[in-house]
PDB file of N, CA, C and O in Angstrom:
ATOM      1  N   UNK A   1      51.792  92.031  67.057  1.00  0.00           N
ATOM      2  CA  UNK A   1      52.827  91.035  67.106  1.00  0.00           C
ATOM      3  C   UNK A   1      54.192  91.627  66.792  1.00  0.00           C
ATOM      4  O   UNK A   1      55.206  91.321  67.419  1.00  0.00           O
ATOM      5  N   UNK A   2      54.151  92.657  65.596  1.00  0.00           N
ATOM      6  CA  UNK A   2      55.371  93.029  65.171  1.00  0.00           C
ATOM      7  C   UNK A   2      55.838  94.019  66.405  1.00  0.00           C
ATOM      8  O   UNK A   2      57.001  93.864  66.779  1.00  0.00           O
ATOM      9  N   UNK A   3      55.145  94.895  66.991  1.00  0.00           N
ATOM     10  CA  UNK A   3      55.720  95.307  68.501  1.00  0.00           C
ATOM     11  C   UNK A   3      56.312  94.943  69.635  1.00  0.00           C
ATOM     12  O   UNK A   3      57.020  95.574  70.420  1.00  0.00           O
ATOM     13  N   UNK A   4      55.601  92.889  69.607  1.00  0.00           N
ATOM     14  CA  UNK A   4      55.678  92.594  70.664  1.00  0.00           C
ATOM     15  C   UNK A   4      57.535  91.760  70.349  1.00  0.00           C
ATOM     16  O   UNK A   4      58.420  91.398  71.124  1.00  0.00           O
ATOM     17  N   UNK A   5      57.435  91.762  69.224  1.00  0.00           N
ATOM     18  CA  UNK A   5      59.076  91.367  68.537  1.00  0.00           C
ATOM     19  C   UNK A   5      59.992  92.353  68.973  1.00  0.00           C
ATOM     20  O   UNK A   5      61.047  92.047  69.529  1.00  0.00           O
ATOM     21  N   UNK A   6      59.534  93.900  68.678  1.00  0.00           N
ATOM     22  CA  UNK A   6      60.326  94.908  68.628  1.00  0.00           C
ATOM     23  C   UNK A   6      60.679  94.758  69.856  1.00  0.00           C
ATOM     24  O   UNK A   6      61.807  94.402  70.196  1.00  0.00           O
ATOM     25  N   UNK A   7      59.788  95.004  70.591  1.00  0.00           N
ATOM     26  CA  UNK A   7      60.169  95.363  71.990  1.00  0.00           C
ATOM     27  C   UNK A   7      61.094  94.206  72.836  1.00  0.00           C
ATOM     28  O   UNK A   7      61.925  94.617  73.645  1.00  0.00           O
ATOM     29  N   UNK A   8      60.992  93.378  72.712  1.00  0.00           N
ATOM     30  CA  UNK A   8      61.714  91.679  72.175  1.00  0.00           C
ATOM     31  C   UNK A   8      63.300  92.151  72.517  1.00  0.00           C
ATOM     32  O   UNK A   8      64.005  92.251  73.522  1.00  0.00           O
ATOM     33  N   UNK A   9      63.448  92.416  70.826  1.00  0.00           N
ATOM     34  CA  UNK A   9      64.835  93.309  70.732  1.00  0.00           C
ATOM     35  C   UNK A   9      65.705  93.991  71.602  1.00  0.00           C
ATOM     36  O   UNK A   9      66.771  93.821  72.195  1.00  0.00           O
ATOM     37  N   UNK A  10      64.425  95.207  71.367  1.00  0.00           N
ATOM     38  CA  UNK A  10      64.925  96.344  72.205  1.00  0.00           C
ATOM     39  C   UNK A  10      65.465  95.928  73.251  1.00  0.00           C
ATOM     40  O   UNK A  10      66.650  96.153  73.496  1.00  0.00           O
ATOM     41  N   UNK A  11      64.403  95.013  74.317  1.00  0.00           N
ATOM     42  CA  UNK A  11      65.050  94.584  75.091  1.00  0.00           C
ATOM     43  C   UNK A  11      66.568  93.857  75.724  1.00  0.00           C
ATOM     44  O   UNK A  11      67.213  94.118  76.740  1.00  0.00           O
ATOM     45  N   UNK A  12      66.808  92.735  74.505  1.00  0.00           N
ATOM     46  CA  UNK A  12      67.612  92.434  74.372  1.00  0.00           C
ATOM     47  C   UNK A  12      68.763  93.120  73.963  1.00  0.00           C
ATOM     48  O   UNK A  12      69.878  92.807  74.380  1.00  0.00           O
ATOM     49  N   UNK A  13      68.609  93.831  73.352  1.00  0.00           N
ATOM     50  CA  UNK A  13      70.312  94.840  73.515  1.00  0.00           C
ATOM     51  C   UNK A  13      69.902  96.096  74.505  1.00  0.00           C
ATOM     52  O   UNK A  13      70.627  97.068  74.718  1.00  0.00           O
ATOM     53  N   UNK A  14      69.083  95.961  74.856  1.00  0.00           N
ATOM     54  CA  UNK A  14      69.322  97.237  76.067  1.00  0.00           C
ATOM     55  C   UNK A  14      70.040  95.670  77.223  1.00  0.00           C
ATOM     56  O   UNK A  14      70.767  96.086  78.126  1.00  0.00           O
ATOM     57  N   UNK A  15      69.897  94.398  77.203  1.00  0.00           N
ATOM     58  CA  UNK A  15      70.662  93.660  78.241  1.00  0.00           C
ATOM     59  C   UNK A  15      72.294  93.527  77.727  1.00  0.00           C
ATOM     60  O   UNK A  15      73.264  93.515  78.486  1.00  0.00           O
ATOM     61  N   UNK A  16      72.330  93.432  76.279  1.00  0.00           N
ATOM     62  CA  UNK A  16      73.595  93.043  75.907  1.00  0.00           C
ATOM     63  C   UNK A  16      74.183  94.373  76.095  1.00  0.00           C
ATOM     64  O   UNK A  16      75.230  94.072  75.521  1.00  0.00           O
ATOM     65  N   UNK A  17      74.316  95.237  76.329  1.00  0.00           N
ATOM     66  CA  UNK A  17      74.499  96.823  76.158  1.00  0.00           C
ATOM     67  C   UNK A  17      75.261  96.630  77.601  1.00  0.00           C
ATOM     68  O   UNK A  17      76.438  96.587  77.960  1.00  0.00           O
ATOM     69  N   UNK A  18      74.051  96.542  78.206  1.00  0.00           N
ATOM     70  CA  UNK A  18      74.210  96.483  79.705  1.00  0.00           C
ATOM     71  C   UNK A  18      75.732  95.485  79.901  1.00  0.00           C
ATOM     72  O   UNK A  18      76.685  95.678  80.655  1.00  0.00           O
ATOM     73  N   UNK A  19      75.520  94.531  79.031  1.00  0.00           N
ATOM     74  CA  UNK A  19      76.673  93.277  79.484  1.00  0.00           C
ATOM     75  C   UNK A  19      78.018  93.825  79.224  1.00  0.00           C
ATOM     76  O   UNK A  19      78.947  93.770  80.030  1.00  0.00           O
ATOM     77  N   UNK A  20      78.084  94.522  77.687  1.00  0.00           N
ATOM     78  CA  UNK A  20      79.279  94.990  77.077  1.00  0.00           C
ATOM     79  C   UNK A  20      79.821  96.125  78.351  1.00  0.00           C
ATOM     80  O   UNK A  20      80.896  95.845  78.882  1.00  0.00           O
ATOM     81  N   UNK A  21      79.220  97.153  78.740  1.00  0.00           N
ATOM     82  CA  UNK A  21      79.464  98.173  79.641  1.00  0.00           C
ATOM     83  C   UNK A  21      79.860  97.513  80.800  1.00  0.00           C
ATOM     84  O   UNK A  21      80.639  98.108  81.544  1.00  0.00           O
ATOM     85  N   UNK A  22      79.348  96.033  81.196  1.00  0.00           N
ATOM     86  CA  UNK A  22      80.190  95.633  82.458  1.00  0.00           C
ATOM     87  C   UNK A  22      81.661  95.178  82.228  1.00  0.00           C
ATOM     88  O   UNK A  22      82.574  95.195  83.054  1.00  0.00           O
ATOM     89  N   UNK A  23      81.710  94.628  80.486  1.00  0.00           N
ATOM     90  CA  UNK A  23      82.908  93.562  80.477  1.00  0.00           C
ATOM     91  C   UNK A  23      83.759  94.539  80.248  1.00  0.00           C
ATOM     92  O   UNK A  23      84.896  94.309  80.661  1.00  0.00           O
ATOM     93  N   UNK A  24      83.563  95.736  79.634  1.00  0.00           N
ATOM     94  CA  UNK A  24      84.380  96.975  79.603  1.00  0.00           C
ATOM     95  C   UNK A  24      84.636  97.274  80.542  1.00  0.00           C
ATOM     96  O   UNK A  24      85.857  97.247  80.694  1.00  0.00           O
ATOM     97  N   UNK A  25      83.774  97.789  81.907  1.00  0.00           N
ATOM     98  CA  UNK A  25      84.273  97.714  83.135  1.00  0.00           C
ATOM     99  C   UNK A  25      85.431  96.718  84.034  1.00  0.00           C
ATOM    100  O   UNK A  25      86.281  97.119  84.829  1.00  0.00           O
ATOM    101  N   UNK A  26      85.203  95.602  83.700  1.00  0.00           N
ATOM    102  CA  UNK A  26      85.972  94.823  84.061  1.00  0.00           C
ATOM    103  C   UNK A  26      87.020  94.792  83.392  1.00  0.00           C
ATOM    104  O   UNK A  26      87.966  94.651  84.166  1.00  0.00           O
ATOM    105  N   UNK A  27      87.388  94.856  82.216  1.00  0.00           N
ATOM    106  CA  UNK A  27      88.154  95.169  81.581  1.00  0.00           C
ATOM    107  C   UNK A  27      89.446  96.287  82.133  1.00  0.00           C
ATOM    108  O   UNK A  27      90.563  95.931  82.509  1.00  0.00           O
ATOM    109  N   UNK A  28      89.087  97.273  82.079  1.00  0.00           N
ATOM    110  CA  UNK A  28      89.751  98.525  82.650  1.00  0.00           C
ATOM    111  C   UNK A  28      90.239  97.774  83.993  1.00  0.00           C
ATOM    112  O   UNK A  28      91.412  97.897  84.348  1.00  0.00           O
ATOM    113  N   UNK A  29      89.454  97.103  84.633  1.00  0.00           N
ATOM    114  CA  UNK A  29      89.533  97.063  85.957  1.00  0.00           C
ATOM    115  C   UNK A  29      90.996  96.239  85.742  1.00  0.00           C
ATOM    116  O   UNK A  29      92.058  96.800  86.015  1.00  0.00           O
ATOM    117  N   UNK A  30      90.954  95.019  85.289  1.00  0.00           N
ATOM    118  CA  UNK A  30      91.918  94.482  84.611  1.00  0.00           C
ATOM    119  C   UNK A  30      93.249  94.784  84.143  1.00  0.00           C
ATOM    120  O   UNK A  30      94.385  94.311  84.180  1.00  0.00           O
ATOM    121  N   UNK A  31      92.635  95.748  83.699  1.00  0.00           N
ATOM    122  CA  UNK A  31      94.389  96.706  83.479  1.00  0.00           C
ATOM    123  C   UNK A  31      95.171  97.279  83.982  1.00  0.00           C
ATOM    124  O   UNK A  31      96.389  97.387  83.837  1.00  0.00           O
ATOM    125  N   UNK A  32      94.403  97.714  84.670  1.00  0.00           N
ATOM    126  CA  UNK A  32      94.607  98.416  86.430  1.00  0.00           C
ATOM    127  C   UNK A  32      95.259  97.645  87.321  1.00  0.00           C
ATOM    128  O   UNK A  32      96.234  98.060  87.947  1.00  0.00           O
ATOM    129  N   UNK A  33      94.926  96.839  87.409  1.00  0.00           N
ATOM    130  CA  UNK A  33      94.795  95.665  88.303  1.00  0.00           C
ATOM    131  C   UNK A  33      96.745  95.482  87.289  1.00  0.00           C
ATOM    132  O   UNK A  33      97.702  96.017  87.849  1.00  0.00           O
ATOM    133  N   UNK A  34      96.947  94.846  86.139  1.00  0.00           N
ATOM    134  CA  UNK A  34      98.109  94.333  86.001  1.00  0.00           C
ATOM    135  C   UNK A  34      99.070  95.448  85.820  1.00  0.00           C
ATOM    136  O   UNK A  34     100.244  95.112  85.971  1.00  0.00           O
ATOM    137  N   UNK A  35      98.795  97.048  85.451  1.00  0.00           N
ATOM    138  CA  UNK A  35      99.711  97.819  85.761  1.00  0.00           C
ATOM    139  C   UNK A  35     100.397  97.504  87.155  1.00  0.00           C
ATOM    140  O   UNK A  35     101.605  97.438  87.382  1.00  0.00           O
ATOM    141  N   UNK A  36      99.147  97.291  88.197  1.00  0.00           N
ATOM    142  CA  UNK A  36      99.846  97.695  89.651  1.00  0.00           C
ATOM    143  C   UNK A  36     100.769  96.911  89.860  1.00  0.00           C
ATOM    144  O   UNK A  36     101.772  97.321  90.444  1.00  0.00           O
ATOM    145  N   UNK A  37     100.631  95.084  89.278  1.00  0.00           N
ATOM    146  CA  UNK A  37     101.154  94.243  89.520  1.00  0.00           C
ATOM    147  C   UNK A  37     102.764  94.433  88.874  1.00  0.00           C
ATOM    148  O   UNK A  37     103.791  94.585  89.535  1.00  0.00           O
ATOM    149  N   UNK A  38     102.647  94.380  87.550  1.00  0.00           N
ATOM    150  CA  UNK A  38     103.896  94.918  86.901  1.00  0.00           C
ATOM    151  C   UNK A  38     104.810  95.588  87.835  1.00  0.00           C
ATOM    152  O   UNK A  38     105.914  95.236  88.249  1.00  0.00           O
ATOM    153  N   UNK A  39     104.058  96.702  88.093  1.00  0.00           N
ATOM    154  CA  UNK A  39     105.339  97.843  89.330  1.00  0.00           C
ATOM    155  C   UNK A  39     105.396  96.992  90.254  1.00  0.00           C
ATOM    156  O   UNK A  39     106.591  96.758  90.433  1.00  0.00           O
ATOM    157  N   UNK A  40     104.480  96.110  91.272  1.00  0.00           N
ATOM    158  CA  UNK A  40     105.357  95.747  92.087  1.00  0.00           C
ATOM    159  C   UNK A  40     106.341  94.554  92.064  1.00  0.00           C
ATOM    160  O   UNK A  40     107.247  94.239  92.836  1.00  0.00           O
ATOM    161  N   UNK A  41     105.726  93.823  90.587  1.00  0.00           N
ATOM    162  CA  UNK A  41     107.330  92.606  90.051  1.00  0.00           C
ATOM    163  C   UNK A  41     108.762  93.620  90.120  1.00  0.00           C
ATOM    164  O   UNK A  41     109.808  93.388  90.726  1.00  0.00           O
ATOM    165  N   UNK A  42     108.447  94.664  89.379  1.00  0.00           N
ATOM    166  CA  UNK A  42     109.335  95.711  88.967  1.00  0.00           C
ATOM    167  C   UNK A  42     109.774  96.247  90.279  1.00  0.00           C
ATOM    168  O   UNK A  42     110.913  96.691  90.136  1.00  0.00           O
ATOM    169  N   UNK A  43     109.337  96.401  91.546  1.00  0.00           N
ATOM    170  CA  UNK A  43     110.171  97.244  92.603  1.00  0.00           C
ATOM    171  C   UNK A  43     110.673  95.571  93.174  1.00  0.00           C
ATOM    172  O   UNK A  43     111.858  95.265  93.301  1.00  0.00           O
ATOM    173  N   UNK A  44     109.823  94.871  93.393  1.00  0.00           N
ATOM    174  CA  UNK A  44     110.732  93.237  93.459  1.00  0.00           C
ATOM    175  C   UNK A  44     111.800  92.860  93.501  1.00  0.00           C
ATOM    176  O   UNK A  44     112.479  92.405  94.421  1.00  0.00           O
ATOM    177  N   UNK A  45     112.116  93.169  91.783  1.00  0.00           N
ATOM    178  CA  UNK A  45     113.418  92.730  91.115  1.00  0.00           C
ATOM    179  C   UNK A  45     114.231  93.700  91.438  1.00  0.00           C
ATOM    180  O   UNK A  45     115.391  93.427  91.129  1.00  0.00           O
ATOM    181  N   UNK A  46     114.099  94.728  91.935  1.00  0.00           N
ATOM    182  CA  UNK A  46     115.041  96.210  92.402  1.00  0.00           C
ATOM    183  C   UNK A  46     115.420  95.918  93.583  1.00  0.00           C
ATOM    184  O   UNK A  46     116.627  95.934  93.827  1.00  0.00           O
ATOM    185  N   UNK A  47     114.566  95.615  94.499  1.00  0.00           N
ATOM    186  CA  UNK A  47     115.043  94.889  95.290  1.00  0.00           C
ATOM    187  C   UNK A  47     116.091  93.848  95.518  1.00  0.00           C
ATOM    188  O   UNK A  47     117.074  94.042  96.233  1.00  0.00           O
ATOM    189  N   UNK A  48     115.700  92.112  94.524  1.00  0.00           N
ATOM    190  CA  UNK A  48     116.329  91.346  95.381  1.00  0.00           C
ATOM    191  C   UNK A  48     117.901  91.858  94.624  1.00  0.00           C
ATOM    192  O   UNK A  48     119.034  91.545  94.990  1.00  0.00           O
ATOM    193  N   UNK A  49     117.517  92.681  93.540  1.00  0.00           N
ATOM    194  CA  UNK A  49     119.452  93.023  93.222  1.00  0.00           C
ATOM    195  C   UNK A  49     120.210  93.833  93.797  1.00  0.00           C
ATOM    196  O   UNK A  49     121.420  93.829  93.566  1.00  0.00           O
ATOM    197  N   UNK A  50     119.645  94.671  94.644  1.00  0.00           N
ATOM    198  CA  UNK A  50     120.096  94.991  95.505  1.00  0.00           C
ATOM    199  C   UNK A  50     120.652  94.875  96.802  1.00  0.00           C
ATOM    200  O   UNK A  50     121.522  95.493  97.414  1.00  0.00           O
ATOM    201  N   UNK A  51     119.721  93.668  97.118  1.00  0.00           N
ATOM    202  CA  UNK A  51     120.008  92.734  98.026  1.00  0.00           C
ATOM    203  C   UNK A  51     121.036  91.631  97.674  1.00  0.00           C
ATOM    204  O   UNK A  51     121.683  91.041  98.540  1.00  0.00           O
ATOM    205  N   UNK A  52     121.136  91.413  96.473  1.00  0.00           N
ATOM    206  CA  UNK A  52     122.227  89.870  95.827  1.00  0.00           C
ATOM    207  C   UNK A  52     123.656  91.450  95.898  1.00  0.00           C
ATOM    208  O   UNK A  52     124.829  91.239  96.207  1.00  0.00           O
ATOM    209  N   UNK A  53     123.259  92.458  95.639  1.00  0.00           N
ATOM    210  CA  UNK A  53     124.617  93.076  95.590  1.00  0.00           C
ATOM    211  C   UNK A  53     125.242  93.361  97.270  1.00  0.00           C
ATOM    212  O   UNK A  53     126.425  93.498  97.579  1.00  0.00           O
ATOM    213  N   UNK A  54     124.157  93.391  98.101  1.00  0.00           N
ATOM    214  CA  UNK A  54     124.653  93.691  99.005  1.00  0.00           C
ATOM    215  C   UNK A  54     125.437  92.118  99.790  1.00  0.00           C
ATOM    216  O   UNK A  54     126.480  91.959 100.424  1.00  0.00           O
ATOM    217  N   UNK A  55     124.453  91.270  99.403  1.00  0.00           N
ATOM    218  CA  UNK A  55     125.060  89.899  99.919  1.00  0.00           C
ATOM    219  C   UNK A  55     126.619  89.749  98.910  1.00  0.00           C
ATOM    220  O   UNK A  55     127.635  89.464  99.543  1.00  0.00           O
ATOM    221  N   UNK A  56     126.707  89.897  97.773  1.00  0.00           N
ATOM    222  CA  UNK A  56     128.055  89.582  97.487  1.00  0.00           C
ATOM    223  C   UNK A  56     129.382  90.479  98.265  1.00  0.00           C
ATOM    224  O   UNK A  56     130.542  90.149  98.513  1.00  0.00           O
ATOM    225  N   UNK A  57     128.688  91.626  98.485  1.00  0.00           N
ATOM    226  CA  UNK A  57     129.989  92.687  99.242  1.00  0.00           C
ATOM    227  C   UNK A  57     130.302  92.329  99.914  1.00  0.00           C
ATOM    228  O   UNK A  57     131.508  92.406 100.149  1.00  0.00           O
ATOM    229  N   UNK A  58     129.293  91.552 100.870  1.00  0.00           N
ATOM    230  CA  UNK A  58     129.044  91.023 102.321  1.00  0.00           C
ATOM    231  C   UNK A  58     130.754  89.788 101.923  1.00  0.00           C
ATOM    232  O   UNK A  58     131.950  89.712 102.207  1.00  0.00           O
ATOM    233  N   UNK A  59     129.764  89.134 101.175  1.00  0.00           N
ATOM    234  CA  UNK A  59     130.801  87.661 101.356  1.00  0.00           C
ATOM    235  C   UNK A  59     132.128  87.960 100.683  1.00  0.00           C
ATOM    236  O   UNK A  59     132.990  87.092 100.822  1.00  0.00           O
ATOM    237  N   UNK A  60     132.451  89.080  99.950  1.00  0.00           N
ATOM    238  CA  UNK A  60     133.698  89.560  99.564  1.00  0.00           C
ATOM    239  C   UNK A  60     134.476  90.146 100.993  1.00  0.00           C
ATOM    240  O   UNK A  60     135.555  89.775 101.455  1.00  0.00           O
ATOM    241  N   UNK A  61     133.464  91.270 101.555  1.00  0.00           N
ATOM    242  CA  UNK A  61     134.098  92.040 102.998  1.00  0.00           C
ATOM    243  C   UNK A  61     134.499  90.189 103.969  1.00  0.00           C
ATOM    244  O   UNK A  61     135.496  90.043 104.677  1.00  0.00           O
ATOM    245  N   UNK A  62     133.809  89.447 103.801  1.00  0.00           N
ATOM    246  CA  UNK A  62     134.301  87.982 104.595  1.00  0.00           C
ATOM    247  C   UNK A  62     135.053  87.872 104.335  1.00  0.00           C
ATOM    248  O   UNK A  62     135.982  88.161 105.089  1.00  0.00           O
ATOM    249  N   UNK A  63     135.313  87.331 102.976  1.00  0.00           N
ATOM    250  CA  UNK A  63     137.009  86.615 102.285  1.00  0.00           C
ATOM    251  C   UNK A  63     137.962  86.813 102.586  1.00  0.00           C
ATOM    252  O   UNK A  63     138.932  86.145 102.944  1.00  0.00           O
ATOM    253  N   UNK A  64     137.611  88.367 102.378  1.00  0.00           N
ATOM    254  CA  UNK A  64     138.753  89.097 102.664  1.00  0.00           C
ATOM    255  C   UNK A  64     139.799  89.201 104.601  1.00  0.00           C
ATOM    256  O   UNK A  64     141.001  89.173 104.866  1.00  0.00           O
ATOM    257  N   UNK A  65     138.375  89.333 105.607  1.00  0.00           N
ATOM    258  CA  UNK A  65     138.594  89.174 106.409  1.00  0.00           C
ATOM    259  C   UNK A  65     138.975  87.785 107.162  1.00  0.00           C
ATOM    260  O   UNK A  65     139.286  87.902 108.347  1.00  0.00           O
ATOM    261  N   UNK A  66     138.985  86.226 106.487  1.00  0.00           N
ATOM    262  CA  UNK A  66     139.091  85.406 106.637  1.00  0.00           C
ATOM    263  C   UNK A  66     140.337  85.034 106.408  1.00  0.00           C
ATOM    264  O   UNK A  66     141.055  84.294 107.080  1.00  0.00           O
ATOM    265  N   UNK A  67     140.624  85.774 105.095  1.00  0.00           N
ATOM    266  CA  UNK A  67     142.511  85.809 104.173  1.00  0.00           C
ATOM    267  C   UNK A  67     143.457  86.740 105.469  1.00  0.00           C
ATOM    268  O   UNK A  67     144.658  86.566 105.676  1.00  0.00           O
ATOM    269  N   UNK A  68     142.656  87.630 106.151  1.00  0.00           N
ATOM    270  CA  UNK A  68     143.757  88.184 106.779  1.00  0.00           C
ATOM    271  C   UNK A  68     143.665  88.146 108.010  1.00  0.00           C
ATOM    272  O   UNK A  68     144.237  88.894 108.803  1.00  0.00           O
ATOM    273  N   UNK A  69     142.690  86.974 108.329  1.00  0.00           N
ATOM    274  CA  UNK A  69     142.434  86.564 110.459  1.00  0.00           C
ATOM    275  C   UNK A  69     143.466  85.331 109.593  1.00  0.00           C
ATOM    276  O   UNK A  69     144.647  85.303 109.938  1.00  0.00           O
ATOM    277  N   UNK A  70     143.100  84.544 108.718  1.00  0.00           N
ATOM    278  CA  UNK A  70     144.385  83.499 108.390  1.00  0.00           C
ATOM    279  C   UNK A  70     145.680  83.885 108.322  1.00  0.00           C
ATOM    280  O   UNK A  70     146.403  83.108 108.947  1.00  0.00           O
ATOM    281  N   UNK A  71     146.283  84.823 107.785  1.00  0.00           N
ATOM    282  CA  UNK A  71     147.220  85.118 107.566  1.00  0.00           C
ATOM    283  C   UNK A  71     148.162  85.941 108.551  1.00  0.00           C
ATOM    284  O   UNK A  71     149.375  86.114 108.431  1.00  0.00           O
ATOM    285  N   UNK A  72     147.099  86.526 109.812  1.00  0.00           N
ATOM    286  CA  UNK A  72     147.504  87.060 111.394  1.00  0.00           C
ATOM    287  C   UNK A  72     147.695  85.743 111.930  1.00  0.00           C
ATOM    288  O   UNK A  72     148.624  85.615 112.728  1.00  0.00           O
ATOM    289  N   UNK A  73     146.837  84.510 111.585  1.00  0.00           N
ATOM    290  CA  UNK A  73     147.143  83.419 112.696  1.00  0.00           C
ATOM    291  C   UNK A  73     148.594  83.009 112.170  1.00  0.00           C
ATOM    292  O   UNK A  73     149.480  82.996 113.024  1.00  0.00           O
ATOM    293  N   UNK A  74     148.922  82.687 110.908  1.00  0.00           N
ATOM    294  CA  UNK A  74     149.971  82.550 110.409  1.00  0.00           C
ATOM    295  C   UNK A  74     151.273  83.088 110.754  1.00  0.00           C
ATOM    296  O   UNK A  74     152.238  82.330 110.851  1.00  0.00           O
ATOM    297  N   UNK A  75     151.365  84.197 110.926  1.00  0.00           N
ATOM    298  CA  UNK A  75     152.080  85.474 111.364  1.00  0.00           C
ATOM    299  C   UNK A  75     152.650  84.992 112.590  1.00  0.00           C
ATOM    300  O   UNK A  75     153.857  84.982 112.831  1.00  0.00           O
ATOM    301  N   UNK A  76     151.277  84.390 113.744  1.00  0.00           N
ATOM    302  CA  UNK A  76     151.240  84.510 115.150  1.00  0.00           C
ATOM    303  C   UNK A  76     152.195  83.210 115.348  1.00  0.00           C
ATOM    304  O   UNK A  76     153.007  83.133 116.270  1.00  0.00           O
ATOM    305  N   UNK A  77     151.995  82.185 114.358  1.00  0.00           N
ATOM    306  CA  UNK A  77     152.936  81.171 114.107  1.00  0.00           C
ATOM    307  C   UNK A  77     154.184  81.082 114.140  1.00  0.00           C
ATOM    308  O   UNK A  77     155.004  80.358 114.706  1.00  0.00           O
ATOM    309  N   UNK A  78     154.212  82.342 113.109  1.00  0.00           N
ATOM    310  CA  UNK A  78     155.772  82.173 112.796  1.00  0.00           C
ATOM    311  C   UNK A  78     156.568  82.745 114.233  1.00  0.00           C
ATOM    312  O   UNK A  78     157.309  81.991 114.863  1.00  0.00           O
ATOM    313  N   UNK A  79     156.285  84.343 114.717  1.00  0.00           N
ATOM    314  CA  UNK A  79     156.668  84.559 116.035  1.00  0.00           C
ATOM    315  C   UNK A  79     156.537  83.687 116.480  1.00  0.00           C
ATOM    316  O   UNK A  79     157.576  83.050 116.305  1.00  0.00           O
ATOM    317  N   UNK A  80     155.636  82.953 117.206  1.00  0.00           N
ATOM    318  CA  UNK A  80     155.985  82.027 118.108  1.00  0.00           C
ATOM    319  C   UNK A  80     156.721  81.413 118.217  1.00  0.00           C
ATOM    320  O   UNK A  80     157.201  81.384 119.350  1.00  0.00           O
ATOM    321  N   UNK A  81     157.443  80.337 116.982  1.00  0.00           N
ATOM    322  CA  UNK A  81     158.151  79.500 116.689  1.00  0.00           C
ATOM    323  C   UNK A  81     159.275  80.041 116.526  1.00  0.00           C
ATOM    324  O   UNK A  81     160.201  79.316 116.890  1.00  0.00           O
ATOM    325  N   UNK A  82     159.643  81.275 116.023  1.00  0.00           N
ATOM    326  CA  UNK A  82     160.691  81.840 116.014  1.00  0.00           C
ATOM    327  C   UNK A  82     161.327  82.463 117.608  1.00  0.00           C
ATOM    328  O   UNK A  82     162.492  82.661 117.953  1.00  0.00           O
ATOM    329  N   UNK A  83     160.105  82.647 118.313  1.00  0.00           N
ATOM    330  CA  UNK A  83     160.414  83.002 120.338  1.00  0.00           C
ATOM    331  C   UNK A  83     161.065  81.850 120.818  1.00  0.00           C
ATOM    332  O   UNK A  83     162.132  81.918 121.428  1.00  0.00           O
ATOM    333  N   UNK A  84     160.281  80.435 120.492  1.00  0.00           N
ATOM    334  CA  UNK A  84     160.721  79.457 121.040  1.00  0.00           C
ATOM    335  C   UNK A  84     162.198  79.466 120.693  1.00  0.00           C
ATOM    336  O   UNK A  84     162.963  79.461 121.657  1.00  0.00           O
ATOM    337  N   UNK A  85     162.730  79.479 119.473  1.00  0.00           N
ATOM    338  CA  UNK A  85     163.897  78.827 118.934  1.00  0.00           C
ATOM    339  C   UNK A  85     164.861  79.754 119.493  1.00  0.00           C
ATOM    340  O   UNK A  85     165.863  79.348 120.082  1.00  0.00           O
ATOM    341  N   UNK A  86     164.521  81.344 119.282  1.00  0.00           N
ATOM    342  CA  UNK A  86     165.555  82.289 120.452  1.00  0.00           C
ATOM    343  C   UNK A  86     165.445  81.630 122.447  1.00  0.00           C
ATOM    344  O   UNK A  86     166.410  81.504 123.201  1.00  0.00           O
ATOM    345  N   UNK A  87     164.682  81.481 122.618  1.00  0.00           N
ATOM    346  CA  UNK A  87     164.724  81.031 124.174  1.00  0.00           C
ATOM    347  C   UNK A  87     165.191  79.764 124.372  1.00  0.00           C
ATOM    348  O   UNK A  87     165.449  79.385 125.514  1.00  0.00           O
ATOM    349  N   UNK A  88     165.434  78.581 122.789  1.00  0.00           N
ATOM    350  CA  UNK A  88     166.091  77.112 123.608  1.00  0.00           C
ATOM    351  C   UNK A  88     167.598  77.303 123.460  1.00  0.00           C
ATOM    352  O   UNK A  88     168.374  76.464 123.917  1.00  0.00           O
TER     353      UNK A  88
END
């Protein structure tokens, strides 16, 4: 009887053994798994700021070109109005 206990045991942590070595496995796997993720949040965020920097240049290089297609139409104004007033 006292063998058939032992062996009982034995058994039973040769399964829990078995279990710990998987959750350890999984484990690692796990870590692995959120390193990779980390780097790619991390090349992500490198990204979209690079991208928000390139969009602000963008809409600055606009402004700018908007201040001075306005300020040519303006220009084109004043000649004009100033052609007319020499030709009446």
């Amino acid at each position: 009887m006292e063998e058939s206990i032992d062996s009982k045991v034995k058994a039973k942590c040769s399964d829990l053994e078995i279990k710990v070595t998987k959750l350890e496995s999984d484990l690692d796997h796990a870590h692995e798994t959120e390193v990779k993720m980390r780097s790619l949040v991390n090349q992500s965020r490198t990204q979209v700021n690079k991208l928000t920097t390139e969009l602000e240049i963008s809409q600055e290089e606009l402004k700018k070109r908007e201040h001075v297609s306005g300020g040519c139409f303006v220009c084109v104004l004043i000649i004009w109005f100033y052609l007319l007033k020499i030709n009446i």
